[in-house]
Backbone as CSV, one residue per row, in Angstrom:
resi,resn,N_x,N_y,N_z,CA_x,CA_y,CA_z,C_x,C_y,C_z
1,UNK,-3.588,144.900,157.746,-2.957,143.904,156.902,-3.809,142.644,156.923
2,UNK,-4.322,142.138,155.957,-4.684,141.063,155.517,-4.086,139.935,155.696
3,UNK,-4.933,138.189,156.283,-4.246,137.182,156.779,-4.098,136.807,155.379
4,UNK,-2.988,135.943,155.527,-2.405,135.310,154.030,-3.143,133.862,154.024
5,UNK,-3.686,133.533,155.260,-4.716,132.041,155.253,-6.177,132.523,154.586
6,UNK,-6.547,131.198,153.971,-7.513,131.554,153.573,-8.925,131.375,154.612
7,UNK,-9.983,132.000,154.199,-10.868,132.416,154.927,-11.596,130.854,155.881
8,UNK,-11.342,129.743,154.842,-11.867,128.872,155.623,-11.245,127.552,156.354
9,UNK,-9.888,128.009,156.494,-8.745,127.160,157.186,-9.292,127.865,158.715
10,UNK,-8.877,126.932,159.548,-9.298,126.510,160.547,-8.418,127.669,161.872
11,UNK,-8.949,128.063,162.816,-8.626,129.465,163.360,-6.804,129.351,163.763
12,UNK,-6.662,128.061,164.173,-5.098,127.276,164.393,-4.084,128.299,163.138
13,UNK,-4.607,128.111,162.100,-3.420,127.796,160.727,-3.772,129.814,160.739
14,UNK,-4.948,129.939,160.872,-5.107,131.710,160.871,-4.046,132.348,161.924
15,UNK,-4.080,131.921,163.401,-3.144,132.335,164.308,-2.069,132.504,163.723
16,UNK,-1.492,131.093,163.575,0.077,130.769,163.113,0.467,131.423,162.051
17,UNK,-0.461,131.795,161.089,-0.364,132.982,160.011,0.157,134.392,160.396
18,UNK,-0.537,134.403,161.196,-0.786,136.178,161.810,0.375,136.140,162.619
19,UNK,0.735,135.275,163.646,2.106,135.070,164.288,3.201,134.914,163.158
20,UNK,3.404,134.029,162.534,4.182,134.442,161.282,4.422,136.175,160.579
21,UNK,3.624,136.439,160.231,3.489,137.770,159.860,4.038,138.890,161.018
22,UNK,3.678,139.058,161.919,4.000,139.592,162.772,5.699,139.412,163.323
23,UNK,5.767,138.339,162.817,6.928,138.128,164.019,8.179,138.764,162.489
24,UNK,7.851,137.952,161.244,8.449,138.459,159.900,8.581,140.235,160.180
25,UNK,7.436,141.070,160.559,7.848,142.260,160.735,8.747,142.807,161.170
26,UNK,8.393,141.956,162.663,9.832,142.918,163.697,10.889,142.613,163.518
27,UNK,11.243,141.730,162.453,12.962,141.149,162.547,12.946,141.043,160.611
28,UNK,12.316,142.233,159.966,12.448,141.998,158.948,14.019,142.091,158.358
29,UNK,15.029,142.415,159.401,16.468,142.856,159.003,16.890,141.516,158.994
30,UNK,16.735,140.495,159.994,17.212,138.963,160.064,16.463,138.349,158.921
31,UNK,15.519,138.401,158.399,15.047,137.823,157.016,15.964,138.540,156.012
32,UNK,16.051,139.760,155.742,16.675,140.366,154.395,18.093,139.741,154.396
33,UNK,18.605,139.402,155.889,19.700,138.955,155.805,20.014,137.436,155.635
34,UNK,19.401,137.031,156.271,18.348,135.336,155.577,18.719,135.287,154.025
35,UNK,18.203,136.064,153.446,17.903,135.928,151.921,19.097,136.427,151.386
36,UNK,19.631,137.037,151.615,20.992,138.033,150.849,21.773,136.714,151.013
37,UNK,21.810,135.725,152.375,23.333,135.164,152.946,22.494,133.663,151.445
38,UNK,21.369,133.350,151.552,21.033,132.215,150.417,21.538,132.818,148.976
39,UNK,21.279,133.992,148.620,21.880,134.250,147.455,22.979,134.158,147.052
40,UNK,23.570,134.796,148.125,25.251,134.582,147.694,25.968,133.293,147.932
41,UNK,24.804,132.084,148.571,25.033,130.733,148.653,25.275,130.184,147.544
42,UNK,24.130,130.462,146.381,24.017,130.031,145.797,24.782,130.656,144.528
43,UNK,25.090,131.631,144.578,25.863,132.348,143.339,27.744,131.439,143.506
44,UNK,27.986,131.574,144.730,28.919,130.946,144.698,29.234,129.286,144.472
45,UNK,27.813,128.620,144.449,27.542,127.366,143.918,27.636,127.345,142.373
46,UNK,27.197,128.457,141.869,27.357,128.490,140.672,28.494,128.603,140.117
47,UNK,29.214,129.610,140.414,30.730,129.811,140.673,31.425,128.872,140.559
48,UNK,31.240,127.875,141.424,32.026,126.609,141.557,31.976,125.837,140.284
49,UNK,30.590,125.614,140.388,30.482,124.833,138.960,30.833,125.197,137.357
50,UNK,30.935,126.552,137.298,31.596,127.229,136.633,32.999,126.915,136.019
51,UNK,33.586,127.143,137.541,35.239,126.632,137.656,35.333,125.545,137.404
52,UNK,34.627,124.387,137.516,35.135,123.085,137.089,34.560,122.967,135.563
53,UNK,33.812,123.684,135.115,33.616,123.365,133.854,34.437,123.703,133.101
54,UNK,35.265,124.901,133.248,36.110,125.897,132.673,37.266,124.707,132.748
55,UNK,37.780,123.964,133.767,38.601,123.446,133.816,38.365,122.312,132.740
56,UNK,37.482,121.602,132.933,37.006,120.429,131.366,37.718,120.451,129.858
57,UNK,37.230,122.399,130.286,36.993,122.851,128.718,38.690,123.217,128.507
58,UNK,39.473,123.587,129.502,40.697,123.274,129.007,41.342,122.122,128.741
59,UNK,41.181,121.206,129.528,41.706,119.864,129.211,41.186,119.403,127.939
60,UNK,39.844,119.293,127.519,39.666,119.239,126.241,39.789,120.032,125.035
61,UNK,40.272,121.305,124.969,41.529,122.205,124.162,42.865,121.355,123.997
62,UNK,43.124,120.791,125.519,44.718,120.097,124.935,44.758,118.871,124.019
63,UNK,43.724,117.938,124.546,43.739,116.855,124.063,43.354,117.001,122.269
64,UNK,42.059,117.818,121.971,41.853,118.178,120.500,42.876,118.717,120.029
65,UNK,44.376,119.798,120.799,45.644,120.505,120.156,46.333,118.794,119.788
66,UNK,46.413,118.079,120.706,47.422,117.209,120.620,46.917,115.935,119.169
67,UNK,45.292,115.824,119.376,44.836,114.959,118.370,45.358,115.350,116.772
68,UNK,45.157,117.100,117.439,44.941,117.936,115.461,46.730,117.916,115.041
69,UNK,47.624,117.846,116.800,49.258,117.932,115.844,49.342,115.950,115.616
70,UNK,48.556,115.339,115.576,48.606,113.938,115.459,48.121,114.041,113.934
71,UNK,47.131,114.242,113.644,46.347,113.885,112.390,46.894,114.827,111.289
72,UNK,47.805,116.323,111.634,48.793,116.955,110.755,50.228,116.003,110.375
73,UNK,51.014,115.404,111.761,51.867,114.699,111.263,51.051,113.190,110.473
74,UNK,50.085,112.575,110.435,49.667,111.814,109.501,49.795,112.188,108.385
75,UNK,48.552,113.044,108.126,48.534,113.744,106.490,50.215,114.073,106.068
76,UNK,51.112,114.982,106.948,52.493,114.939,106.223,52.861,113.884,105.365
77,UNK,53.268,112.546,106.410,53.775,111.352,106.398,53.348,110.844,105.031
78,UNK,51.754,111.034,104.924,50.962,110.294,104.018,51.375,111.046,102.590
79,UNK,51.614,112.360,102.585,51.818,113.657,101.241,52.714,112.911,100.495
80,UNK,53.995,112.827,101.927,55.546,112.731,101.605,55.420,111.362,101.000
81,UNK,54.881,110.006,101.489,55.173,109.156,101.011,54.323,108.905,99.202
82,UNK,53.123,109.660,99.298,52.529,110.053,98.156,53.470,110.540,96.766
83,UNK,54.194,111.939,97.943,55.288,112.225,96.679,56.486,111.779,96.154
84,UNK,56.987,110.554,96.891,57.937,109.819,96.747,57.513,108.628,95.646
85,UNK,56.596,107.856,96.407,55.726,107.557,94.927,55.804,107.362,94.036
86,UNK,55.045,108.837,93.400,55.321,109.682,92.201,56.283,109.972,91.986
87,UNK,57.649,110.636,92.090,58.792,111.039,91.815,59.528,109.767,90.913
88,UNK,59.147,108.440,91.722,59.842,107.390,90.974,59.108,107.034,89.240
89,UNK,58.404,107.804,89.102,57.353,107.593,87.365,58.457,108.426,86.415
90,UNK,58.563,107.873,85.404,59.804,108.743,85.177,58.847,109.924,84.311
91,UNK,57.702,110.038,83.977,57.190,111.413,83.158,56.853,112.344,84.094
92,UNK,57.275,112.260,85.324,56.597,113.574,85.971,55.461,113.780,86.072
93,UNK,54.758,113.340,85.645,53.166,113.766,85.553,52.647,113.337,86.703
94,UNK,52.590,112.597,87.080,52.067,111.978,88.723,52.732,113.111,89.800
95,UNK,53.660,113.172,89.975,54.476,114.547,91.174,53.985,115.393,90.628
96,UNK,53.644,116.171,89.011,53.215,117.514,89.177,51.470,117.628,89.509
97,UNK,51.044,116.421,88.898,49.850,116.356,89.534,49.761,116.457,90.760
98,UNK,50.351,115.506,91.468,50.286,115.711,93.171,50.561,117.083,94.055
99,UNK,51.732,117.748,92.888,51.808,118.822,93.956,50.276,120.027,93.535
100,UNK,50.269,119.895,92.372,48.770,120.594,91.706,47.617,120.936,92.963
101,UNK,47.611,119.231,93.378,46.578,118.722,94.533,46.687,119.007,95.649
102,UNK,48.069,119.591,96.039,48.282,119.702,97.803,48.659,121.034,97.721
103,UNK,48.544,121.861,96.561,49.162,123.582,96.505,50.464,123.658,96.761
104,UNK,51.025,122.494,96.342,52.972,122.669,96.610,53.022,124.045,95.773
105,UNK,54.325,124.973,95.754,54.760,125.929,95.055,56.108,125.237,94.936
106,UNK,56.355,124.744,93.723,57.922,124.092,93.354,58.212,124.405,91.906
């Protein structure tokens, strides 16, 4: 097996290489397990962050439900007082126009 230092680093950093290597061999089960226990560190970091985003994204579902039943009772308010309005013209033409405009069926 080949040192992972390069040829002209100094015999120190070659040792500590080769001791590295060596020692990585005999306990390659405590490294695999090293690495498995960081993965699932980190998957469950992700996880987390996940969960709180998910949570965001509901709270901002309610607040856009609650804005859109806000800006439906506007437009009502605004139709109704539109068609009241009109109703007072005595030719009709303004209310049938209006309902023309909002797809009333009357």
């Amino acid at each position: 097996m080949a040192s992972s230092a390069p040829p002209s680093s100094p015999p120190g950093v070659q040792k500590l290489s080769k001791a590295f290597l060596a020692n990585a061999a005999k306990r390659k089960d405590k490294f695999i397990q090293f690495f498995a226990m960081g993965g699932i560190l980190l998957l469950s970091m992700r996880s987390l962050g996940q969960k709180y985003r998910l949570h965001d994204l509901e709270e901002d579902t309610a607040a856009l439900k609650k804005e859109q039943e806000t800006l439906e009772n506007q437009k009502n308010n605004i139709k109704r007082d539109l068609l009241h309005e009109a109703s007072m013209e005595p030719t009709g033409l303004f209310t049938s126009r209006l309902h023309r405009l909002f797809g009333d069926q009357q």
